[in-house]
N, C-alpha and C positions, 0 to 999 in steps of 0.2 A: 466829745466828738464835735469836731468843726467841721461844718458846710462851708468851703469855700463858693465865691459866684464872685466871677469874673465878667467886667462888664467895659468892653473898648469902645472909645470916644469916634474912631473912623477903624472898620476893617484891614484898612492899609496901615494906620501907624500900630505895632506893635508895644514901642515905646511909651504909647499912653494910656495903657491897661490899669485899671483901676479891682482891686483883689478887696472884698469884703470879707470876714472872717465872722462868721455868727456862731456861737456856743450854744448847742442842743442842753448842756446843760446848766449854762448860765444866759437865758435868755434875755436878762438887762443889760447886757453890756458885748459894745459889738466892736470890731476893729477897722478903718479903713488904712490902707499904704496904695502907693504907688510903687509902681517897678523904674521911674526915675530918682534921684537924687533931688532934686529942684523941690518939689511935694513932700510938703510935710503930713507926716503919720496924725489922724484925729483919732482918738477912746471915746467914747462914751463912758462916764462912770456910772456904777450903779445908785438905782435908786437910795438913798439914806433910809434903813428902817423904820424910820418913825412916819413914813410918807407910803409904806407899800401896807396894803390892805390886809387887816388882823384877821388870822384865822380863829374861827367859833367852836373851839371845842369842847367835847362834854365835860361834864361836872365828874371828879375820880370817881367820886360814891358811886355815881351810876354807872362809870367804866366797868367797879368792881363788884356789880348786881350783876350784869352783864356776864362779866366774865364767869362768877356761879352759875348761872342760868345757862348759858354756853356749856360748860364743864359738865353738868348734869345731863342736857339734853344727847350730848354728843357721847357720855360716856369715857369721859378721858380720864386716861390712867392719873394717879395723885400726884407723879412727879410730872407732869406737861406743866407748862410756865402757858398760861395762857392768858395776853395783856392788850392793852387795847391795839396796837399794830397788828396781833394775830387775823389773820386770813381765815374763815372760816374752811376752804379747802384746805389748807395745808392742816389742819384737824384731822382732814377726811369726808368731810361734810359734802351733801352733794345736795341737788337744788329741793330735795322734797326735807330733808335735812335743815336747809335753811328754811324751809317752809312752818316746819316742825318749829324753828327757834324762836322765830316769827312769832308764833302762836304762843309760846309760854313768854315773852317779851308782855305783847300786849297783855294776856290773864298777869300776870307778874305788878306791870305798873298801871292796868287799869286803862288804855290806851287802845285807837284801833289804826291801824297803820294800812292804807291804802299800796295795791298792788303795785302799783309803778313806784312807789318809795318803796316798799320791800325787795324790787328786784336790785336796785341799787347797791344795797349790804350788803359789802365784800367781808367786811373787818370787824371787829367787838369795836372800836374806835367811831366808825361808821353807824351803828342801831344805837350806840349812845347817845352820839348827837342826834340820831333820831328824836331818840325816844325823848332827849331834851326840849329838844324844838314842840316836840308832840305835846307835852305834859305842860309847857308853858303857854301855848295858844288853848290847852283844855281849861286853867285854869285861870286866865285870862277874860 
């Protein structure tokens, strides 16, 4: 989805409208053109992988605790695929539910997860990295 934003030099010249193109879904790379001939079109490239910032995520093992401990608490039938992108709603899970997961997460790895980090945990993907982050600042 593109935002265009149109942005003219003087109200009266039409001719010297300048059309930005920004990508909601590719938010590194943006387009400029003019609506004359004369102006040449500038890209933006995107950033080179090795220069955008690594994401931190959990260890499998603990993906795949997680996902037990999920699967038990919630009661999910033995064909649900339940992986760390899983959404604890779309389980069915509702907030006293994730409270409940909460609670066997921490007794599970020994760990106490403070309210405003448990409100955060949409995903098994999400209380992994938690509980990652949590277990390595306990044993640290």
């Amino acid at each position: 989805m593109a935002a265009p934003i149109t942005a003219a030099t003087s109200p009266l010249s039409p001719a010297s409208r300048v059309q930005v193109m920004c990508s909601m879904l590719n938010p590194t790379s943006a387009s400029f053109s003019r609506q004359t001939a004369s102006f040449p079109s500038i890209r933006l490239r995107p950033v080179p992988s090795h220069f955008q910032a690594l994401s931190c995520s959990a260890k499998q093992d603990t993906i795949d605790k997680v996902c037990e401990i999920v699967k038990n608490q919630l009661a999910v039938d033995e064909g649900t695929a339940v992986s760390g992108e899983t959404k604890f709603v779309d389980l069915g899970a509702d907030s006293l539910d994730t409270v409940e997961i909460v609670m066997g997460l921490e007794e599970a790895f020994q760990i106490t997860v403070d309210e405003s980090s448990a409100q955060v945990i949409q995903t098994v993907e999400d209380a992994a990295a938690l509980i990652d982050k949590l277990v390595a600042e306990k044993d640290a």
